[in-house]
N, C-alpha and C positions, 0 to 999 in steps of 0.2 A: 287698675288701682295704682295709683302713685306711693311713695314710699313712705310716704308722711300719711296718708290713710291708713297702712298697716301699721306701720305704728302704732298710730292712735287707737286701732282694732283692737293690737297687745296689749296695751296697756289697759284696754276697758276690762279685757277678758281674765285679766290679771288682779282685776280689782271687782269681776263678778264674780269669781270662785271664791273666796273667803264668806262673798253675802250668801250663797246657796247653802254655804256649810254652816252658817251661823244659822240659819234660818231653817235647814236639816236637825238642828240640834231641840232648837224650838219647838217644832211639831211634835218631835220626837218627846220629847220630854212631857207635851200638853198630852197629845195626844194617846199614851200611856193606859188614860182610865177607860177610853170609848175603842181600842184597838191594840189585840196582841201583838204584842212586838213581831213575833213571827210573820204577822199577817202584815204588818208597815213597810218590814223589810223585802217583803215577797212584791207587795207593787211601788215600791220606791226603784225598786231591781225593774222592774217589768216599764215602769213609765221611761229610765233612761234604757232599758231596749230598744221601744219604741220611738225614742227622740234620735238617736244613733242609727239606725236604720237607714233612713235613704241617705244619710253620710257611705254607709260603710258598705250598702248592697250591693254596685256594681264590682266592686272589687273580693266581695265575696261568692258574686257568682263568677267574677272569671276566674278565682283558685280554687273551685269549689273539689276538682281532683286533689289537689293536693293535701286540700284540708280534710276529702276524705279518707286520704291517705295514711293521714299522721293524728285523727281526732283524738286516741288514745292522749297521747303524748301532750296535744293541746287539754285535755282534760284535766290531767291529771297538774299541767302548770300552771292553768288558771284556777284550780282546785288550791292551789298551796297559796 
């Protein structure tokens, strides 16, 4: 990829995270009467699981020692 690709990558990615969160807020707000919030928030969590995934899987099976090592610790930070 050339330098002027990336770029132009940042900037789109820059200017697609405010339409996700606009559009987060939208459902969220329609979708209110037909869906308990608990239950929106459980597969909004669960769909960017799934999107994140084959981003993040090899690199979490090769720390997977250390992350068993220290899950406490990652619990409790990604918990706050």
């Amino acid at each position: 990829m050339t330098d002027n690709n990336k770029s132009s990558w940042s900037f789109l990615l820059l200017f697609i995270q405010p339409i996700f969160m606009a559009s987060n807020l939208v459902v969220a707000r329609g979708g209110v009467e037909y869906v308990p919030p608990i239950s929106l928030a459980f597969w909004r969590w669960t769909v960017v699981f799934l999107i994140l995934l084959p981003f993040t899987y090899f690199s979490l099976k090769k720390n997977y020692k250390s992350i068993q090592k220290e899950y406490k610790k990652l619990f409790i930070l990604g918990s706050l």
